[in-house]
DOBAKE-221869 format. One line per 10 residues: number of its first residue (from 0); their letters; for each residue x, y, z of C-alpha. Coordinates in nm, 2 decimals. Example, Ala and Ser with C-alpha at 12.3 -4.5 7.8 and 13.67 -1.06 7.14 Angstrom:
2
0) as) 1.23 -0.45 0.78 | 1.37 -0.11 0.71;
END
This chain:
453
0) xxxxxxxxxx) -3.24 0.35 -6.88 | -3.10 0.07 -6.67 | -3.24 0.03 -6.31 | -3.07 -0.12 -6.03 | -3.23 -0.41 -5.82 | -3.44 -0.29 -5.50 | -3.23 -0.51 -5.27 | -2.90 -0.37 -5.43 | -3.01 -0.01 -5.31 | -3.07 -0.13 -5.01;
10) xxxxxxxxxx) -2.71 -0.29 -4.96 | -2.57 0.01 -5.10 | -2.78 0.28 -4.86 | -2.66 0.01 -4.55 | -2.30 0.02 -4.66 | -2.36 0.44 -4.72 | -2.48 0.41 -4.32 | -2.25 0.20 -4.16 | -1.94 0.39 -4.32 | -2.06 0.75 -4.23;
20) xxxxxxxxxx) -2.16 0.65 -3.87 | -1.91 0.71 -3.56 | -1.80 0.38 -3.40 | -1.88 0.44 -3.03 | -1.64 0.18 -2.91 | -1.35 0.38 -3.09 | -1.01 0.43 -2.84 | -1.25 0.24 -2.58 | -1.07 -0.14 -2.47 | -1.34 -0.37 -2.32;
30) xxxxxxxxxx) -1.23 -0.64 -2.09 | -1.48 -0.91 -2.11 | -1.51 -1.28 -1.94 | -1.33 -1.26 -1.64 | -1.45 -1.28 -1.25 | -1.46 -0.95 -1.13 | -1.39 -0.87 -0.78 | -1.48 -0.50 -0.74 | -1.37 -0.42 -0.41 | -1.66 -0.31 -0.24;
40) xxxxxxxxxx) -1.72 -0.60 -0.01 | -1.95 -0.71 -0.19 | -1.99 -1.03 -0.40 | -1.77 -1.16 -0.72 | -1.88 -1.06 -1.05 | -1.84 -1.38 -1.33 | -1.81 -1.25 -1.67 | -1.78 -0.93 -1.62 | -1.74 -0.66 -1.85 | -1.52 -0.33 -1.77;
50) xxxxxxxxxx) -1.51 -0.13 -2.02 | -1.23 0.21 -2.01 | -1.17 0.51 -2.20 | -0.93 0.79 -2.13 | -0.74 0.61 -1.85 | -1.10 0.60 -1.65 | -1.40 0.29 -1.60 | -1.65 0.40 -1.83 | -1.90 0.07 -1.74 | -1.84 -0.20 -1.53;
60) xxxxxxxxxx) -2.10 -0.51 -1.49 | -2.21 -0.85 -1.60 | -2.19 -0.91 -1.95 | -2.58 -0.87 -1.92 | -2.52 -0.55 -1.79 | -2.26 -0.39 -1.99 | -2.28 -0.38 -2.42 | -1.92 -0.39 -2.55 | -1.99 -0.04 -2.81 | -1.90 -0.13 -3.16;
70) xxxxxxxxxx) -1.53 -0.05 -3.24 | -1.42 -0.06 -2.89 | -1.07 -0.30 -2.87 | -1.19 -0.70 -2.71 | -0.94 -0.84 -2.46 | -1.10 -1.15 -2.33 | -1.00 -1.29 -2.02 | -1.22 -1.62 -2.00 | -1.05 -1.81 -1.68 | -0.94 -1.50 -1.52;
80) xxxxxxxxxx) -1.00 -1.29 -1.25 | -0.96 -0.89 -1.18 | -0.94 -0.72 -0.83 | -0.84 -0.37 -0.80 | -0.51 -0.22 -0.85 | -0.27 -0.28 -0.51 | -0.19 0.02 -0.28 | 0.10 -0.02 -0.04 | -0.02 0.16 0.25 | 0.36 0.20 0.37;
90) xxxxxxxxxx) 0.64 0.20 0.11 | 0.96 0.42 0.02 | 0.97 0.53 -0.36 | 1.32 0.53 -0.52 | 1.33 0.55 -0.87 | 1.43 0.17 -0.92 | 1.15 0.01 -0.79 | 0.89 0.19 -0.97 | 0.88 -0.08 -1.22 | 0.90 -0.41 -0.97;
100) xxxxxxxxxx) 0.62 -0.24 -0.73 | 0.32 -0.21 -1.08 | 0.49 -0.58 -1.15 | 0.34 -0.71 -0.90 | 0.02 -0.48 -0.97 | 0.09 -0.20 -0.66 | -0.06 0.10 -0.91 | -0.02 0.34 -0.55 | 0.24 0.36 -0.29 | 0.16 0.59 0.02;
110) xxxxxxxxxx) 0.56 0.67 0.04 | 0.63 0.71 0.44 | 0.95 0.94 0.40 | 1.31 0.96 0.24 | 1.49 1.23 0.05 | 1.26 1.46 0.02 | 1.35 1.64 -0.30 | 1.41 1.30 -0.45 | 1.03 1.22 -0.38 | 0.88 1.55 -0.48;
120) xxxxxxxxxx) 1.05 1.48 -0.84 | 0.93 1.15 -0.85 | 0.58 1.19 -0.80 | 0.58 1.43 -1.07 | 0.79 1.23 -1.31 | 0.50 0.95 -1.27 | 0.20 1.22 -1.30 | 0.38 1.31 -1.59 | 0.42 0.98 -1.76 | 0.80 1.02 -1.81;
130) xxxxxxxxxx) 0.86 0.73 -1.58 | 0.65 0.42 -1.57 | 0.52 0.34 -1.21 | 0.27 0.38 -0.91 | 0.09 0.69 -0.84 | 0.27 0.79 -0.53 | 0.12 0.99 -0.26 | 0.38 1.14 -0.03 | 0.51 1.26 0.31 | 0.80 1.40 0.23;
140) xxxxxxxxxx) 1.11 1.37 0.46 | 1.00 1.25 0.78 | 0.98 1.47 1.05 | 1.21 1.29 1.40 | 1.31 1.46 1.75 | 1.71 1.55 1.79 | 1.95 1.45 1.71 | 1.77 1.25 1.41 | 1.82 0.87 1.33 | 1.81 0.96 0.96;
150) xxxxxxxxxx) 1.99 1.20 0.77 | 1.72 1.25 0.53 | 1.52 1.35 0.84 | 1.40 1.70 0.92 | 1.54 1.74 1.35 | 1.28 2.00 1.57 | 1.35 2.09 1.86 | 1.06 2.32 2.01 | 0.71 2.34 1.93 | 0.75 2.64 1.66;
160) xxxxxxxxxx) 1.04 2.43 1.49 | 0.77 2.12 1.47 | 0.48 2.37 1.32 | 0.73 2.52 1.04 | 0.82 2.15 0.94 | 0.40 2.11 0.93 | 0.39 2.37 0.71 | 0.68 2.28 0.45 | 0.49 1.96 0.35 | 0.21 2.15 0.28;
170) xxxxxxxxxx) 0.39 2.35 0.02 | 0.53 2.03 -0.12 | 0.13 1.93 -0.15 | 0.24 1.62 0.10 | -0.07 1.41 0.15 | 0.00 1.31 0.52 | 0.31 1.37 0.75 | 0.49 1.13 0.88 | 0.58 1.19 1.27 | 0.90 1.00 1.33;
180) xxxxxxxxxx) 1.03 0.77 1.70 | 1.23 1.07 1.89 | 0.96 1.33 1.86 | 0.84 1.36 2.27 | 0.49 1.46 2.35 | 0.52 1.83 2.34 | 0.66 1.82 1.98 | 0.39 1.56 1.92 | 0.14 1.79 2.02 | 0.25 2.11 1.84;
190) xxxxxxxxxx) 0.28 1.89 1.50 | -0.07 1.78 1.54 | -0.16 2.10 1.62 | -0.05 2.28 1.32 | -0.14 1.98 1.10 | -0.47 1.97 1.19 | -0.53 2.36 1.09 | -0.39 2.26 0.78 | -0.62 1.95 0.72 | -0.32 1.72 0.71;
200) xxxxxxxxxx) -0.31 1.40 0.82 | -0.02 1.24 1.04 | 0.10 0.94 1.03 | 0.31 0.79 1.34 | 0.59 0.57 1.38 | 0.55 0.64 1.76 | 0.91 0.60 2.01 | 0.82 0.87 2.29 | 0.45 0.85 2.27 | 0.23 0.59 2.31;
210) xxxxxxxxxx) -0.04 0.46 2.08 | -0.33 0.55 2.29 | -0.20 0.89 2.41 | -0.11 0.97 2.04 | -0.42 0.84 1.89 | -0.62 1.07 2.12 | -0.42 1.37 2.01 | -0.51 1.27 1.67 | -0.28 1.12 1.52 | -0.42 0.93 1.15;
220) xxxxxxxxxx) -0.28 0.60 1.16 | 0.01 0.37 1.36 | 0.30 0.25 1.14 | 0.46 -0.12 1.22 | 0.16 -0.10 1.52 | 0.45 0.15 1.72 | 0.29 0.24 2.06 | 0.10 -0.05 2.11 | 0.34 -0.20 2.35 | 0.41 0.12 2.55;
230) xxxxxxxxxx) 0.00 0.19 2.56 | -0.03 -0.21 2.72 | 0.26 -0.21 2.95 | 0.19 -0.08 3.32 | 0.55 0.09 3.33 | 0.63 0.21 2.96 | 0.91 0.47 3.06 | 1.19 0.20 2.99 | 1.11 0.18 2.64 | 1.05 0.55 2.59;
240) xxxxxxxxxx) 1.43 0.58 2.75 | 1.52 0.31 2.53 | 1.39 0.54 2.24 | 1.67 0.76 2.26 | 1.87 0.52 2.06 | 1.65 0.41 1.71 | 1.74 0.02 1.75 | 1.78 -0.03 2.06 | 1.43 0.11 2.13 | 1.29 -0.05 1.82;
250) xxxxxxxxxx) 1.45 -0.39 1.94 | 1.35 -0.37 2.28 | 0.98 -0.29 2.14 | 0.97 -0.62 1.88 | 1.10 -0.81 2.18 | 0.84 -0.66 2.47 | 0.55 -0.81 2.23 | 0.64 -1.13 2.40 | 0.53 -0.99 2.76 | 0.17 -0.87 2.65;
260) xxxxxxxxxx) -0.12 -1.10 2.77 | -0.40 -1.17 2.56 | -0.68 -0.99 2.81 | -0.44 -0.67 2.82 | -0.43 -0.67 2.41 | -0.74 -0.66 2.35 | -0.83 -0.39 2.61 | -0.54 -0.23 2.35 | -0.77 -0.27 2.03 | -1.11 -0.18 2.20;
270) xxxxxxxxxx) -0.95 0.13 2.36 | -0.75 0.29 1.97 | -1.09 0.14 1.78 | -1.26 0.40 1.99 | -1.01 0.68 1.85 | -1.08 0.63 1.54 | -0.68 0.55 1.46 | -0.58 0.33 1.20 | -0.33 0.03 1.19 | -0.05 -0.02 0.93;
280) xxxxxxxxxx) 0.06 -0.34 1.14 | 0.39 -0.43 0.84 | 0.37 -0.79 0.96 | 0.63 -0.86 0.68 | 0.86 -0.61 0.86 | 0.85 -0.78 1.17 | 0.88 -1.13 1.03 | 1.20 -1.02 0.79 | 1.35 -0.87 1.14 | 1.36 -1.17 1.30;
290) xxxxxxxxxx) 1.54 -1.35 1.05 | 1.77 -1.11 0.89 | 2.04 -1.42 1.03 | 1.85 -1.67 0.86 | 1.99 -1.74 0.53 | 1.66 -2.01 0.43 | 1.44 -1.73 0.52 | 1.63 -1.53 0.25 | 1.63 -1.79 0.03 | 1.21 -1.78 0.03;
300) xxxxxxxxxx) 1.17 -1.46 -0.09 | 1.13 -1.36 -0.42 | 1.42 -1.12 -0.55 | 1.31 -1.14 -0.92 | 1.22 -0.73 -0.93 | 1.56 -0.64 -0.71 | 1.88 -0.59 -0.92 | 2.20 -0.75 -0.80 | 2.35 -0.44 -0.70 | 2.07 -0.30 -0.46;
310) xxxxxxxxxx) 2.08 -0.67 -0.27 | 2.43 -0.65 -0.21 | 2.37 -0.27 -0.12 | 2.14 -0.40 0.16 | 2.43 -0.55 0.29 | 2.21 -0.77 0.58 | 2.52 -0.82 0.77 | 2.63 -0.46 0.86 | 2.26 -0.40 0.92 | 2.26 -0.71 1.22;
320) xxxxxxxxxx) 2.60 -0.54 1.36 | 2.43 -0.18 1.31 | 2.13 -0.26 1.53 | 2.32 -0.47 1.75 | 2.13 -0.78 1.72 | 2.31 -1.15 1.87 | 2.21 -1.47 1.78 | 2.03 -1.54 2.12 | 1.82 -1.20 2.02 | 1.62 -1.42 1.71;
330) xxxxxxxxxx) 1.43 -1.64 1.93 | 1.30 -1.38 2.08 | 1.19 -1.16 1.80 | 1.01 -1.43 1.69 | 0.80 -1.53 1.97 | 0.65 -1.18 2.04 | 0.50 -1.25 1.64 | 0.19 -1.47 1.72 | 0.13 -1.16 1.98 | 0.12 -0.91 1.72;
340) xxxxxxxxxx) -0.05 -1.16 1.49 | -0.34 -1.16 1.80 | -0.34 -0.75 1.81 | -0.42 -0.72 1.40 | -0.74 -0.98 1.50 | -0.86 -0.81 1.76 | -0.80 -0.48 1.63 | -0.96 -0.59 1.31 | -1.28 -0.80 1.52 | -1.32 -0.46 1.70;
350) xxxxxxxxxx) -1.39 -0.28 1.38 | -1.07 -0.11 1.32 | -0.91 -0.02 0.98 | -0.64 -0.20 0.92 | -0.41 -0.09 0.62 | -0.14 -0.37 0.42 | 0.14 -0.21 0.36 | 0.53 -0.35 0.36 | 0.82 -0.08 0.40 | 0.99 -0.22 0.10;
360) xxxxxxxxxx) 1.27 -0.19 0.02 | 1.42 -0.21 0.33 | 1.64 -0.53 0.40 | 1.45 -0.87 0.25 | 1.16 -0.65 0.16 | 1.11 -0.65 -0.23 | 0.90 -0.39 -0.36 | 0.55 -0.49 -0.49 | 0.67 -0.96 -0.37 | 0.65 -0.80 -0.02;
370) xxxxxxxxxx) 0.32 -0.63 -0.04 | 0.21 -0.97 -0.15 | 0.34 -1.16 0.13 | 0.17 -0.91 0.40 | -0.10 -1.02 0.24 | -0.07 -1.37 0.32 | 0.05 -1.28 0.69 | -0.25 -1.11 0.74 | -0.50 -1.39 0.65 | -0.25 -1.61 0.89;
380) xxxxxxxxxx) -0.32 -1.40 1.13 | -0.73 -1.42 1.15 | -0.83 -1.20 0.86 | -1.01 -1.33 0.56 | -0.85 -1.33 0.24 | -1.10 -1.11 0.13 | -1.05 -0.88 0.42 | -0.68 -0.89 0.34 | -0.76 -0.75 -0.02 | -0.95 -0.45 0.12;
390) xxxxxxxxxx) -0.65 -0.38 0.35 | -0.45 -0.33 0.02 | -0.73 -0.20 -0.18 | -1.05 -0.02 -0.07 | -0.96 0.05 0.30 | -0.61 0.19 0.22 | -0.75 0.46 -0.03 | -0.99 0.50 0.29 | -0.66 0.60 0.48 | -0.52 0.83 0.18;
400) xxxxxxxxxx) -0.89 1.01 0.13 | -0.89 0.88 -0.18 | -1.22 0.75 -0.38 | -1.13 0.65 -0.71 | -0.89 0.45 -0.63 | -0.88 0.07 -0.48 | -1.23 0.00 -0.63 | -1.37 -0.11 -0.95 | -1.64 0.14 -1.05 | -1.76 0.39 -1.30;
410) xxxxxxxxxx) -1.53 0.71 -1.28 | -1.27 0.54 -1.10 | -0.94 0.54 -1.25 | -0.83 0.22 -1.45 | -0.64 0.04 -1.24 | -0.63 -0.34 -1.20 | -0.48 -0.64 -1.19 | -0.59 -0.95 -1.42 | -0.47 -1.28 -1.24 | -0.51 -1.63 -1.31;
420) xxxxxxxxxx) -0.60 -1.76 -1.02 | -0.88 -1.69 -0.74 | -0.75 -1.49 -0.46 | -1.04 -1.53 -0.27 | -1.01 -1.95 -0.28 | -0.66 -1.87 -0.19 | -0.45 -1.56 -0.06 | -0.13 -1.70 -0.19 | -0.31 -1.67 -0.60 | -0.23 -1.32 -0.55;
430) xxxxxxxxxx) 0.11 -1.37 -0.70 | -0.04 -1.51 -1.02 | -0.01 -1.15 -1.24 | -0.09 -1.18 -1.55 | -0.09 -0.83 -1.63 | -0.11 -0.53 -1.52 | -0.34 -0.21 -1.61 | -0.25 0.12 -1.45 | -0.37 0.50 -1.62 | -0.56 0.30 -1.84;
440) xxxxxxxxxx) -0.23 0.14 -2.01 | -0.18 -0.25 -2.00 | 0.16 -0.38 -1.89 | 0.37 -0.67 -1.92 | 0.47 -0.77 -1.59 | 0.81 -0.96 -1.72 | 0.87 -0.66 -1.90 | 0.82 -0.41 -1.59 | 1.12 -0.53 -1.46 | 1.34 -0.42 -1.72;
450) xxx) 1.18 -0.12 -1.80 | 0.92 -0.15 -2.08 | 0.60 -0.21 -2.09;
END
């Protein structure tokens, strides 16, 4: 009888192992090498290991940390850095920028109002995975005094109208409200009212109120930094009046920036710190504003995710005539912004969360290229370009009441952007995607923009 070698059982027996045990690693993908920037605060993390399964961060840590599992997919990203998927903490969601705003590695969008059907079946087409895009948490239409300065806008005019509208955006499973520039004090009050027995945030973008008065009342977070002027002025009542008219109150407030002194801002910041309110201060907003005449300004951005046909629908001329803006009005747009630069650093100095966001895609603001360029407006005005990332990362899932989102961690969702450059040596490195990873899925960004992945 013929006996096999000892040593060729023992291959044999190994093989018999190694075949009938489960790969651990299997449908796991393990992104290994790259500087990790978790967004926690705290310090970068060089060859780093996240590893994800099911659309979640299984393990996240130094490669000393975190064993790659056999069988689990290698990308290695040697040279590269991650931060945390983008969250625009003030955007609109139409259905054509879904794939420019994850280009540029925006994986959430707090949507601040539009048609609200629209919305509703937009968020769900994303939850859904029919379309490609950003999670989107929404207000639904926004909710504006009488008569209202958008169509799309839901008009109250007592205190029992204002409480009904509360309560529709609850049944659309709205994650905040958004509290629009003709709604007085009484309606103000009502909405907050009803929103707060309803644990619903608000969110302003304040005409008849001031930022102070409404912050007291409760109201979550300031869009554009509306109210700060009327809460600094001695006499606000001219702008309130002016309100009454959406641009020229909105005019008259960029320009009134200009009149604020430095002692009276920061009185400002100290006094809504101590309110607990939040800032979304849309620095790219006000910079586009006052140069929607100036064609070199429009020349600078980057278009790359807008389509021919929504720039020409922009149509910058009919939007100067609209809001009734000269050529002498320009200048003086522009010198209230190192004002509201100085109110974002004192605001921010005083311990105040302060939220990037970019109300794209309004006139020269490109979903997801504008998000990036608040970013850089920020750290020109005081913040830190690691400050700047938590504004569009951990502190604006702060504002949403969101925790596994904005961060790096185990049980968060995998979201993240690999780029190939520091951001933290440089702001303006936040425009080097590589690629994208939202759900768990890894996209393209090139490809975003026409739709695949």
């Amino acid at each position: 009888m013929l006996r096999r070698p000892a040593w060729l059982s023992l291959v044999l027996l190994a093989a018999l192992l190694l075949t009938g045990c489960p790969q651990p690693g299997k449908g796991k993908t393990a992104y290994v090498g790259a500087t990790l920037i978790e967004g926690t605060g705290t310090a970068a993390v060089p060859n780093a290991v996240i590893l994800v399964s099911e659309g979640h961060i299984q393990a996240v840590g130094s490669a000393d940390e975190v064993a790659v599992p056999r069988g689990a997919e290698v990308q290695h990203l040697e040279g590269r850095w991650i931060i945390p998927g983008l969250i625009d903490g003030h955007a609109h969601a139409e259905r054509w920028t879904l794939g420019p705003y994850l280009s540029y590695g925006v994986t959430t969008i707090r949507d601040m109002g539009g048609i609200q059907d629209s919305v509703v079946f937009l968020r769900e087409d994303v939850r859904n995975g029919t379309v490609d895009g950003p999670r989107l948490y929404i207000s639904g239409a926004m909710i504006d005094g009488v008569p209202p300065t958008w169509p799309s806008a839901t008009a109250v005019r007592t205190p029992m109208d204002a409480r009904r509208a509360v309560g529709n955006r609850v049944l659309i499973d709205a994650t905040q409200i958004k509290a629009y520039t003709k709604l007085t004090r009484p309606l103000l009050e009502a909405l907050l009212d009803e929103a707060k027995a309803l644990a619903t945030p608000v969110a302003a973008h304040l005409g008849k109120v001031d930022a102070l008065t409404a912050a007291r009342l409760g109201v979550r977070s300031l869009e554009h930094m509306s109210g700060v002027v009327e809460a600094t002025l001695t006499d606000p009542a001219p702008l309130f009046a002016a309100h009454d008219d959406f641009f020229r109150g909105w005019n008259l407030e960029e320009e009134s920036w200009a009149r604020l002194d430095s002692a009276a801002l920061d009185r400002t910041a100290r006094a809504l710190v101590q309110t607990g309110v939040a800032i979304v201060p849309t620095l790219v907003l006000h910079e586009a504003w006052g140069h929607l005449n100036d064609q070199a300004y429009a020349a600078s951005l980057d278009l790359s995710g807008v389509p021919q046909a929504m720039r020409d629908a922009w149509n910058v001329p009919d939007l100067i005539t609209r809001a009734g803006l000269r050529d002498q009005d320009f200048p003086a747009l522009q010198r209230s912004r190192p004002n509201q630069d100085l109110f974002v650093r004192l605001f921010q100095r005083a311990g105040g969360l302060v939220v990037a966001g970019s109300d794209s895609p309004n006139q020269l603001l490109p979903p997801g290229a504008s998000l990036h360029r608040e970013l850089r407006l920020l750290v020109a005005a005081g913040l830190t370009p690691e400050q700047a990332l938590l504004a569009a990362t951990r502190d604006a899932a702060r504002l949403l009441g969101a925790d596994s989102i904005g961060v790096i961690k185990p049980g968060a969702v995998a979201d993240f952007v690999v780029l190939r450059a520091d951001p933290l040596a440089d702001i303006a490195n936040i425009d080097q995607v590589e690629h994208v990873v939202a759900y768990g899925f890894q996209y393209d960004p090139t490809h975003l923009r026409t739709g695949g992945k």
